[in-house]
Each structure stands twice: as C-alpha cells, then as structure tokens.
matplotlib code that plots the C-alpha trace (Angstrom):
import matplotlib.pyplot as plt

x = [163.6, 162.0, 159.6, 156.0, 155.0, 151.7, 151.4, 149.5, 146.4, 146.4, 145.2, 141.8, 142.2, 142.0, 138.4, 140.2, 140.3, 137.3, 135.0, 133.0, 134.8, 133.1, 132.5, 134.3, 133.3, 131.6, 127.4, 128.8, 127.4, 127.8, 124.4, 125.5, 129.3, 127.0, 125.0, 128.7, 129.7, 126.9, 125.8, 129.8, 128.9, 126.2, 127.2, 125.6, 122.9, 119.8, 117.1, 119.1, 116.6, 117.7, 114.5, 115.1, 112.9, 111.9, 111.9, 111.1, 114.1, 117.1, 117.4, 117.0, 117.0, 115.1, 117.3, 115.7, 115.6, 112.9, 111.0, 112.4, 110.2, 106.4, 105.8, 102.3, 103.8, 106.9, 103.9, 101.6, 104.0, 107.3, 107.1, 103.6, 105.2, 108.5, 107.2, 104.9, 106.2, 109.2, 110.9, 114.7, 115.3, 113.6, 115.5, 116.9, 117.5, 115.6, 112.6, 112.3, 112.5, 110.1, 107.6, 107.4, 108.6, 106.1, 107.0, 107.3, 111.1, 113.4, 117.2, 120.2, 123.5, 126.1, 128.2, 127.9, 128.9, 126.1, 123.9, 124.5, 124.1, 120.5, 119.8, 120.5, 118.9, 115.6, 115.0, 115.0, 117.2, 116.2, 119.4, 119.0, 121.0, 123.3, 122.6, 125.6, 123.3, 120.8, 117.6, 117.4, 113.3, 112.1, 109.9, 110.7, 108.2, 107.8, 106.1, 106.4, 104.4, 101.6, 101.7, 100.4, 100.2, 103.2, 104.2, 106.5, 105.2, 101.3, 98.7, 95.5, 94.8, 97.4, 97.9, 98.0, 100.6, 104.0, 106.9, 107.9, 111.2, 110.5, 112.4, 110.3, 107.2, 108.6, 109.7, 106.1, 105.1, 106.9, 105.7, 102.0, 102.2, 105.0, 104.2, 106.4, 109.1, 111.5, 111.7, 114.8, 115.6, 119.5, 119.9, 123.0, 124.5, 125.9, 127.7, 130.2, 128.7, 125.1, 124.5, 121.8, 120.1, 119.3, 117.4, 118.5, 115.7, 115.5, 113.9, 115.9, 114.5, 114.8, 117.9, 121.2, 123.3, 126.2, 124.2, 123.2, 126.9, 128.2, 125.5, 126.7, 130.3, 129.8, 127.8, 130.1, 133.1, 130.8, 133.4, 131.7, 130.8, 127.0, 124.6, 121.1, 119.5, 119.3, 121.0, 124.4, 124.5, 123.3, 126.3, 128.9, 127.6, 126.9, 129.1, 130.1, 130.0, 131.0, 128.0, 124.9, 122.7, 121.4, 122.3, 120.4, 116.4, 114.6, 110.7, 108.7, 106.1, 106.1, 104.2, 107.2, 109.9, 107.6, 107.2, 110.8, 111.9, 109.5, 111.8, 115.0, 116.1, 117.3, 116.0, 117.6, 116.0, 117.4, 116.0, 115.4, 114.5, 111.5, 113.0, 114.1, 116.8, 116.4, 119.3, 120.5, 118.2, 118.1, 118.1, 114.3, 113.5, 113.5, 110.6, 108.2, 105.5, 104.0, 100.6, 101.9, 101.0, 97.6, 96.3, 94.9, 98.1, 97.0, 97.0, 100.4, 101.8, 100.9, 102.2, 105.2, 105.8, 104.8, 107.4, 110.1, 109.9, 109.1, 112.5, 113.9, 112.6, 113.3, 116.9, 117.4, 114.3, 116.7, 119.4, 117.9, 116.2, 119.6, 121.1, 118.4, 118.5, 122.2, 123.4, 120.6, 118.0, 117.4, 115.5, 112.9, 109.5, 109.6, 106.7, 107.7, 111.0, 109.9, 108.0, 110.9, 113.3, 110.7, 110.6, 114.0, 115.1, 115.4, 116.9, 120.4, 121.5, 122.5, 120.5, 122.2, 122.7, 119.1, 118.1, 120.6, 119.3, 115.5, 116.3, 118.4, 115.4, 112.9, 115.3, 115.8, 111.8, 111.5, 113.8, 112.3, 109.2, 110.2, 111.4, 109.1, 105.6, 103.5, 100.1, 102.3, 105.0, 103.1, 101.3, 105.1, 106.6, 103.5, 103.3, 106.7, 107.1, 104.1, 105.1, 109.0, 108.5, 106.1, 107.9, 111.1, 109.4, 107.9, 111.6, 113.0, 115.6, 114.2, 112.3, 108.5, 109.6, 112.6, 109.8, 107.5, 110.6, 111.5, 108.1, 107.7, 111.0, 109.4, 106.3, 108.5, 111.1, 107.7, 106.3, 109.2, 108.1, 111.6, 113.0, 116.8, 116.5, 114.8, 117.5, 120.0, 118.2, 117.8, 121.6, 122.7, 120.6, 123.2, 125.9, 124.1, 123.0, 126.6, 127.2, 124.5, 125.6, 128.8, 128.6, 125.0, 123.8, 126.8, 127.9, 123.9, 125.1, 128.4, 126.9, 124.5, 126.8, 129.0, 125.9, 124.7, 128.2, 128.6, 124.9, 126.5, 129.5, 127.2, 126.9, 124.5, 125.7, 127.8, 124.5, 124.5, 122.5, 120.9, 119.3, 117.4, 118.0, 122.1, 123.0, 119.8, 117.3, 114.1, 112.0, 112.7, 111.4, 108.1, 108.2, 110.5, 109.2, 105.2, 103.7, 102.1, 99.4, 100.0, 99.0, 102.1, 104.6, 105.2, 109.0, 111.4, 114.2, 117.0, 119.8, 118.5, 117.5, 119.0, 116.9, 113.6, 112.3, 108.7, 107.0, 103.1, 101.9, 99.8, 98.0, 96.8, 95.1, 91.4, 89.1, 85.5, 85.1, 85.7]
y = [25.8, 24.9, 26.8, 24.6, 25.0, 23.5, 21.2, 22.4, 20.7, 18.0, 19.8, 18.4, 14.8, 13.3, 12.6, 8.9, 9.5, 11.0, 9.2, 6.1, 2.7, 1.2, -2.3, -2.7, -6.3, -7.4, -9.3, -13.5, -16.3, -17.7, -16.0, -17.2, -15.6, -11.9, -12.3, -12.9, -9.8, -7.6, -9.0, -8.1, -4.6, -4.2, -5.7, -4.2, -3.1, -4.7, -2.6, -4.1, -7.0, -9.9, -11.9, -15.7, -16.2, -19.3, -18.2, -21.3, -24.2, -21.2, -19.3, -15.6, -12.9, -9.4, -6.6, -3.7, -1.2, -1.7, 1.7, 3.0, 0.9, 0.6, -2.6, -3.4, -2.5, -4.9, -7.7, -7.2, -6.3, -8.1, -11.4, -12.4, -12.7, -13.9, -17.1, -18.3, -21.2, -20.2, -22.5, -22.6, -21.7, -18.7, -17.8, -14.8, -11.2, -10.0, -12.3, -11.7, -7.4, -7.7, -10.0, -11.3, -7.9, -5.4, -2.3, 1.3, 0.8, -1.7, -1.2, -3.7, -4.0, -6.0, -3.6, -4.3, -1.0, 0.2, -2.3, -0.8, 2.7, 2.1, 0.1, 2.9, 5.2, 3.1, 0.6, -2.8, -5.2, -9.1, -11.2, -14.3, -17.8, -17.9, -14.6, -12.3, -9.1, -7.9, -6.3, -2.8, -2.1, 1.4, 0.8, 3.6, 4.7, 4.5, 7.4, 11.3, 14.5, 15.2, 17.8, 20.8, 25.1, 26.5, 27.7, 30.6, 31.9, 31.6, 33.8, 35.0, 34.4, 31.6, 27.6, 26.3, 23.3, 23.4, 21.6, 18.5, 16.5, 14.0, 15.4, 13.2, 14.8, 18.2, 17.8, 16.8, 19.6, 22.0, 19.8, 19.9, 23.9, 23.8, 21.0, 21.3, 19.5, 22.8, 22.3, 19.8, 18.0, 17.2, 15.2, 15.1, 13.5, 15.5, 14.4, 10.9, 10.0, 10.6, 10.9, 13.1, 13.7, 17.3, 18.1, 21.5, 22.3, 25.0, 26.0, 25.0, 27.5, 30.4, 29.7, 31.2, 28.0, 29.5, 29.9, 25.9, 25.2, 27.0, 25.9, 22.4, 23.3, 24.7, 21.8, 19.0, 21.1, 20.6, 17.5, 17.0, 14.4, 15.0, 17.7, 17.7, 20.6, 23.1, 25.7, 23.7, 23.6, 27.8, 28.4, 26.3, 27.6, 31.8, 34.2, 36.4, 33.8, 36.8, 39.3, 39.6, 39.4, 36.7, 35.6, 32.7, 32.6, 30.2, 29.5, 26.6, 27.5, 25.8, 28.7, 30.2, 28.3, 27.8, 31.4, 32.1, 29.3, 31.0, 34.0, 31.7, 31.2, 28.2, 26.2, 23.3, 21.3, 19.0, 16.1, 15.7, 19.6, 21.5, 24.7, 25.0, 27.4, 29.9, 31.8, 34.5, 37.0, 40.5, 42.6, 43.3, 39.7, 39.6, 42.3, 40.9, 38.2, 36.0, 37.3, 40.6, 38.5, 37.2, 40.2, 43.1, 45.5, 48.5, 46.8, 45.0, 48.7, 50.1, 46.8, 47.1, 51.1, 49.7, 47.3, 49.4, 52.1, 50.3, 47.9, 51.5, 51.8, 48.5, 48.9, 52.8, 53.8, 52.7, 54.6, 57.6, 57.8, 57.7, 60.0, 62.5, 62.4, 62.3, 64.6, 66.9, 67.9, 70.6, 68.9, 67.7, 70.1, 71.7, 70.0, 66.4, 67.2, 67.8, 65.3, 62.8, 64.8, 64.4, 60.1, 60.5, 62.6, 59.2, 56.7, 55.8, 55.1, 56.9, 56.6, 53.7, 51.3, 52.4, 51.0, 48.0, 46.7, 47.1, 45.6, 42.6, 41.6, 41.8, 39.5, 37.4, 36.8, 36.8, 33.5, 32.4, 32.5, 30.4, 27.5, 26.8, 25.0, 27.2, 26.6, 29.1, 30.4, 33.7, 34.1, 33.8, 36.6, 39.2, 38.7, 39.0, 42.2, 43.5, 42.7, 43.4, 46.4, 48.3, 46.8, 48.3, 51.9, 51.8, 50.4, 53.1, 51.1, 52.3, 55.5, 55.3, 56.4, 53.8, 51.0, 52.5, 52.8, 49.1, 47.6, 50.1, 48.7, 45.3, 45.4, 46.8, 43.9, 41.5, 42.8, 41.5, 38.6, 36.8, 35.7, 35.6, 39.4, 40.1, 38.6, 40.5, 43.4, 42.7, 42.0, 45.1, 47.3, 46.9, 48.7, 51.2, 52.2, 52.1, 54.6, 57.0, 56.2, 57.7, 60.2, 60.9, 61.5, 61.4, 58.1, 57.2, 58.6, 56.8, 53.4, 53.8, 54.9, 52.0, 49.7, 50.7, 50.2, 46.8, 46.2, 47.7, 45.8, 42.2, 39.9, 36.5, 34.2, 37.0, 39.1, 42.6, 42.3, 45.7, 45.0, 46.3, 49.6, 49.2, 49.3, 51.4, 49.5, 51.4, 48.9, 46.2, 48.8, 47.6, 44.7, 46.4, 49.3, 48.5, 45.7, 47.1, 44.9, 41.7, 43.3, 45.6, 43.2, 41.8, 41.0, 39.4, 40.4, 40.2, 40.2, 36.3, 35.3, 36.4, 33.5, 34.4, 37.8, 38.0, 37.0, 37.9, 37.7, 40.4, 43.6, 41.7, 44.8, 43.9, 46.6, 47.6, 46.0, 42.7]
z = [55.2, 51.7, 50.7, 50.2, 47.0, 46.2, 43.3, 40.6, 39.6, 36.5, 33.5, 31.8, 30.7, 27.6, 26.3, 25.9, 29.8, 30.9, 29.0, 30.3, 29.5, 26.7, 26.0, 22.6, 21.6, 18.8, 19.8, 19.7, 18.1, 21.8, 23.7, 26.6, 26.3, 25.7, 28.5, 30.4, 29.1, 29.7, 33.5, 33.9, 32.8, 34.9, 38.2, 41.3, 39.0, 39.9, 38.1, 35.2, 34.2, 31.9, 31.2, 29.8, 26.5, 24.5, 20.9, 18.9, 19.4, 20.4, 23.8, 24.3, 26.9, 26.7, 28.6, 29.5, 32.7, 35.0, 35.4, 31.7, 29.5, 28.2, 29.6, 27.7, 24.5, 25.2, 25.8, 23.2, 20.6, 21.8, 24.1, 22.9, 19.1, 20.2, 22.4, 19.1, 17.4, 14.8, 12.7, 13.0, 9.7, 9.9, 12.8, 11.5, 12.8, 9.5, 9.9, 13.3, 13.2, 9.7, 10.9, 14.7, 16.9, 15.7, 18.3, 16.4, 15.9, 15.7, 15.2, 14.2, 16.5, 16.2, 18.8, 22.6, 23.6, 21.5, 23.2, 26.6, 25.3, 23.9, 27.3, 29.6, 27.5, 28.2, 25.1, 25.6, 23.9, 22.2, 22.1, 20.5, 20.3, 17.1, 16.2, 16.0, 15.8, 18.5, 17.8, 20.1, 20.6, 20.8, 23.7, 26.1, 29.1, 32.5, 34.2, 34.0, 34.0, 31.6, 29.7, 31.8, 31.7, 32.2, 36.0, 35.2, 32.1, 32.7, 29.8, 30.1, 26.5, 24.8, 24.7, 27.9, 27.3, 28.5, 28.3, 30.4, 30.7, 27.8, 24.9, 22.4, 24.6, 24.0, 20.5, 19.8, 20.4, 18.8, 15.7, 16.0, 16.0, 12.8, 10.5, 7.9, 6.2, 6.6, 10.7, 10.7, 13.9, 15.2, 18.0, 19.7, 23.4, 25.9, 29.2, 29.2, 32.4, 31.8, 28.0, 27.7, 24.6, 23.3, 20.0, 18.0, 15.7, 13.1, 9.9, 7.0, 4.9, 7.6, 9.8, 8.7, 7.8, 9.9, 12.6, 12.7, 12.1, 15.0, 17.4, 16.8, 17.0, 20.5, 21.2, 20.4, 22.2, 25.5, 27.4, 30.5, 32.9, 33.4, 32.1, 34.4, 33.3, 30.0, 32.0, 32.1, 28.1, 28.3, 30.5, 28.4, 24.7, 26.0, 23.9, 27.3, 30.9, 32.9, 31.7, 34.1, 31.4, 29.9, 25.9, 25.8, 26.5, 27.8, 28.0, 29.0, 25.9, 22.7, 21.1, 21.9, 20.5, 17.5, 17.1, 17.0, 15.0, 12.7, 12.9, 11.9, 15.4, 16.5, 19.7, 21.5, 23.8, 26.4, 27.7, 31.5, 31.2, 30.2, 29.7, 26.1, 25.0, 22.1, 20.3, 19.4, 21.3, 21.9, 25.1, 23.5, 23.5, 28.1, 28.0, 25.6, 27.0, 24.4, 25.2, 23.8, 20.3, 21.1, 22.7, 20.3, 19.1, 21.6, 24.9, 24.0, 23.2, 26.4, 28.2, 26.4, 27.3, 30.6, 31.1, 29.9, 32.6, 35.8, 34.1, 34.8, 38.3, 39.3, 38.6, 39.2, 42.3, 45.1, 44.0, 42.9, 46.1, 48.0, 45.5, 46.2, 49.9, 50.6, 48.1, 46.1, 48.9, 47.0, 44.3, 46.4, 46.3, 50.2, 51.7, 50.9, 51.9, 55.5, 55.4, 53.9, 57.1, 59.6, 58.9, 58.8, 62.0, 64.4, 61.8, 62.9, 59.2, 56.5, 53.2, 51.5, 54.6, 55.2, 51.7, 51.8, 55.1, 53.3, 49.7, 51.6, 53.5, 50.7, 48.5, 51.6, 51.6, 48.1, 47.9, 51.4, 49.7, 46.5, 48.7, 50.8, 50.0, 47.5, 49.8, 52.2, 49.9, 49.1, 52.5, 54.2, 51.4, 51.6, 55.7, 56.3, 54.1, 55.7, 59.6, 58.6, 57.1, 59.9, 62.7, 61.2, 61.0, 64.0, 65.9, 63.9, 61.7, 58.4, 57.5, 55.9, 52.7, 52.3, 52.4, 50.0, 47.4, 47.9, 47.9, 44.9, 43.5, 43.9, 42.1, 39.3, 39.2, 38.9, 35.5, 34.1, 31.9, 32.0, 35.5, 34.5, 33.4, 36.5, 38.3, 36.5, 36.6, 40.7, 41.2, 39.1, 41.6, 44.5, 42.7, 41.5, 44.5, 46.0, 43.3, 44.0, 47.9, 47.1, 44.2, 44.0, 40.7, 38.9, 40.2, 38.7, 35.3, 35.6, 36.4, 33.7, 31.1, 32.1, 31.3, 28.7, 27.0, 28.3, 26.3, 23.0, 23.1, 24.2, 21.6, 21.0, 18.7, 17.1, 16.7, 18.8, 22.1, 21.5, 17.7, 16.1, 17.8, 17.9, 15.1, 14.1, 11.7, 11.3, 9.1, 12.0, 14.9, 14.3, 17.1, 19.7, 22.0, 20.0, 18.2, 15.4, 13.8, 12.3, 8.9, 8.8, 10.6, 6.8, 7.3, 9.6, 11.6, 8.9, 12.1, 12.2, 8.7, 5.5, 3.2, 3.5, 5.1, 3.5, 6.3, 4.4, 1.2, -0.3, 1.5, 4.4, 6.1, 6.8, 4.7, 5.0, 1.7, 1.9]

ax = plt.figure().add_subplot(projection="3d")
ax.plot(x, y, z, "-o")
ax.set_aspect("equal")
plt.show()
C-alpha cells in the first residue's frame, strides 16, 4: 500500500497574484463607455452611487460612496457650481477644477484604476462628456467618533483628547501640539484588499535618517490582504515576533506621540485605528505614564520607584510564595509559619496547583470582566473575586494566604501604565511559578537569570531593549528609574537621535533672583 503523502501547501503568490485586479484603462472621450467600465467594476455594489449631472450642454455623473462623503460640502461647493450655466468652450478639466468645483482639493486622473482607488477610499469623482481626465474631489466624511479622553491611558493632570479612527483626525492632532516645518509626514497603503492608509511621522531634524529608511523598508515588505488594526502592522514590522515583550508601543495620546517624536522617534499611525505605534522603545519606556511629565519631579520619582517593585511582585509574589512554602519553611519567622500551616493543614493541594487554580480564576474574571458591559464589568470582576475567593477558603480548595498573594499580585499587575507589558508581565508569571514549583528558589534565580538575558539580547529597531542602562550611559539615567527636573533634563536620548541632542538652551534652573 502507497504511502499518503500530503501535498504541500502552494508557497506565497506573486504580488501580480495576490493583488486586487486593477482596472488598467485609460478615462475615454466616450462618458458613456467609463461609466460602462466602472458600473462593471462595481456590480453588486449598491452603496456605489453614480449621480447623472447637467453641466452646461455635456453630460456628467458624480461617483462617490454613500456614507463616505461630506454631503453639504459636495452641494454647496460641487453640484451647485457644476449645474450653473457654462459655456462649451470653457468646458475644460482646468476651468472647471480652477473656477467652478471649489472643495479643499481637487486632483487630475486620467487612470481608471486610480479612479476606483480614490472612490473606495471615500472621495467622490466628477466625470465629464469629452473629457479624457476626471476630477477626484477631496470631500470625505460620513460619521465617526469625536475626539474624546482616552479610555486606557486616563491622567489626572494632562490633555484630555485622544485619538479616533480618522487618520487625518489623528494626524491633526499631533500637528496642533508640534507646529513645525521639521515634523514630515509619509503616507503609505497597506493591505491589497483593503488599502489602508497609515502616516509615519518624524522630525526631520531629530530622527536618525536610517531609522526613517528602515521603517519604510519594513513597511512596504508588508504583502497582505487586509490590515484592520495598528497591531497587525506592530506584529509584521517587530524586530523579535516570538519575544513576550513588547518592541513596539502604543498609546492613544497625542501628547504622547508628540513627546517622543520630540525625542527623534518615529510614530506611525494607521487609519481605522486610534492606537498609534512608537519606535524604537526601551523596556523603560512600558513603566513610565505620561503624567510622570506633568506632575512635579518628586511625586513622579516615588511613582516611578513604585512601579518598579510591585512590576517585581506582580511577576515574582506567586512564585516566591510557592518557593517558600514547598521548599524553605525555614525562612518563614515561626509565628506566621503556624499560622501559614494551620490555613494550610486541610487543603488538598500542593502549593503551586493551589496558586494555579487561584491565578487561573482571577485571569478568568479579569478577561470576563473586560467583555462584558462596563455598567457591570467591574461590579462582575470585584464580586466574583470577592464570593470566589471566600467560598474557596471556606470549601477548603485554597488556603487564606494563597488569596491574599494573588489579589496582592493583582493590584500589582494594575499600576502598570502599559497593558501589553502587563500582559507580558502576567503571562511570564506561569512559568515562573512552575519553576519555583519545582526547584524552589533556585528554579526563581534560573527563570530570572534566563529573563533577564533574553531583555539584554532584545532589540527595537536595532536599538537595545534595556538602554540606557545596557549598555550603561550615565548622562542619559536622568529619565529612567527618576525624572529629574525639566531644568536638568537638557539633552536627549543619543540611542535615538544623533543630530540634535541639546534639548535646552541656557541655565534654565528657576533662581530666587529672577
């Protein structure tokens, strides 16, 4: 009997193959023969309007998508010029883009591909009667979501404005807090099936000119059908896929992406999404808040020392406490180890199942929690814990102590300011505490040393995921573990920028005197 062998799958096709098939005729003479074409193109798409027009003696049509445009601005500054009276011989596609259409922006095509591009991407399009060229109107609207506070990144003291899914929107913004002739904008598609448009903006005096170069080289290697969300371009452009950390960072704050641009970073932004992406980073980068800059420099100090340690307990309190219990008794002060024995006497469990059963079900309300309605959300996450957690003690599943190191564990993972290193930081506690489960604190000290060499070897955008403090830069310590005053914090990181790192002018430092 023949062996079944089973076929092997077709490698990736040719971009010839995968991408969309593309009208490539020339705009006619003929309207009706481009109308043809393009009602063809769009069969079976009926939010596709094609609206008849009378300009002057000749035919036209207006194309556009119904839901994707700014209807008033199409009548006051489109049909209401184009059905005045217009002599034939002015009948040109000059005449009528210089002085009958009078919407912001008004391109020339003579393409019919292009045509159906600039359609789908939401701009309506004035074809004309014995005019080979078309005139593409920037008139793009419809409805979205106003520009509103941030939900995952909220400040006490800070702008309140967030990003939304219009990248012009989003763009915008970033202008109004840089407004300067340095901050360059590339915009670029992504996705042969759904053509999304992203912006990379930088500072052309700051940003390393390498840097910008290979951001668009790993951007136009990106062959993919569709691209919904920022966090498919993160994925495809991320020096190390298979980490658990994150290389990439993303914020819904403008302030944010302004400040680091400021730092010659580079952001992109993706439209349809209003998380923007920011690179290179640092490990530092996931346990600073942008409040940590508004603030005075003493509370952001003791935030910051704050956040570092419970980042320690959120990954190593589990473990530790297994460690402790299983294998070194003995360094537990007498009285709270009778009492940690006594809690313990009728659990069936050893102290890692014990803790895996507890840390599964808080993650399990955490997420339950985050999907369902926020007017119960919270009330579901903090009840359930609550009725889980003392029913579970009382049934004798888990010990006393084993919830107060989880809910402990918990609070921890909170403070941190960025949710995918909190979810990193969340996922690496399950091995970790399989270590301690099985070699106590030396399996701790393994795990961690294995970490920690990972994060030394972990690059972003060829810069090393642990500077400034690997390698070892003391003049750029000043903005790591402390903030120091915006007096002394004269320079920028030179990891990022290599033009310009004067980032003050003059002694800055406020005096009694002035």
């Amino acid at each position: 009997m023949k062996k079944f062998v089973k076929p092997k799958l077709l490698k990736q096709k040719n971009e010839e193959e995968i991408e969309e098939d593309e009208i490539q005729e020339p705009v006619y003479f003929d309207l009706e023969k481009n109308i043809e074409v393009l009602k063809k193109q769009f069969d079976k798409c009926t939010d596709i309007k094609f609206r008849a027009l009378q300009v002057g003696e000749s035919k036209a049509y207006i194309i556009f998508v119904d839901g994707l445009i700014d209807t008033n601005s199409i009548e006051l500054n489109g049909l209401q010029q184009l059905l005045s009276t217009i002599r034939k011989e002015d009948l040109t596609a000059d005449y009528l883009e210089q002085k009958v259409v009078s919407v912001n922006q008004v391109l020339e095509s003579n393409e019919l591909g292009t045509i159906v591009k600039e359609i789908l991407a939401g701009s309506s399009v004035l074809l004309v009667d014995h005019l080979d060229k078309a005139l593409v109107l920037d008139a793009k609207g419809g409805t979205g979501r106003s520009v509103s506070e941030p939900d995952t990144e909220s400040v006490i003291r800070g702008p309140r404005e967030g990003f939304v899914e219009n990248l012009s929107v989003n763009t915008s913004l970033v202008r109004r807090k840089i407004q300067s002739s340095n901050l360059k904008l590339i915009t670029r598609e992504v996705g042969t099936q759904t053509n999304t448009s992203l912006a990379i903006m930088y500072m052309d005096n700051l940003a390393s000119p390498e840097l910008v170069q290979e951001v668009l080289r790993r951007i136009e290697r990106i062959k993919i059908d569709g691209v919904l969300e920022s966090g498919y371009i993160e994925e495809l452009i991320e020096d190390n896929p298979r980490s658990f950390f994150p290389q990439i960072q993303n914020t819904e704050r403008p302030d944010t992406v302004a400040a680091n641009l400021l730092e010659g970073r580079v952001a992109i932004i993706v439209n349809g999404s209003p998380f923007a992406l920011i690179l290179p980073t640092s490990f530092w980068q996931f346990i600073q808040a942008s409040e940590d800059y508004y603030q005075r420099y003493h509370i952001s100090i003791f935030l910051r020392f704050l956040r570092v340690i419970l980042l320690f307990l959120a990954l190593l309190l589990p473990a530790f406490y297994v460690a402790v219990t299983t294998f070194h008794q003995d360094m537990i002060p007498t009285n709270l180890l009778f009492s940690i024995a006594a809690s313990r006497e009728a659990i069936p469990f050893p102290a890692f199942v014990e803790a895996l059963i507890m840390e599964i079900s808080f993650e399990a309300l955490r997420e339950a929690g985050l999907r369902l309605p926020k007017v119960i959300g919270q009330a579901v996450s903090i009840l359930g814990a609550l009725v889980i957690g003392q029913a579970a003690v009382e049934a004798g599943i888990v010990s006393a102590p084993m919830v107060i190191v989880v809910s402990l564990t918990g609070i921890a993972s909170f403070t941190i300011p960025r949710f995918n290193m909190a979810i990193s930081i969340r996922l690496l506690r399950f091995p970790m505490m399989a270590l301690a489960g099985a070699f106590g604190l030396f399996g701790i000290v393994i795990g961690s040393i294995l970490l920690l060499t990972h994060l030394c070897r972990l690059r972003s955008f060829g810069v090393p995921y642990f500077s400034p403090l690997g390698p070892l830069k003391w003049s750029e310590l000043k903005d790591v573990f402390i903030r120091v005053p915006w007096w002394d914090m004269d320079q920028r990181p030179t990891e990022f920028t290599k033009k310009d790192i004067v980032r003050e002018s003059g002694d800055l430092k406020p005096s009694p005197k002035q």
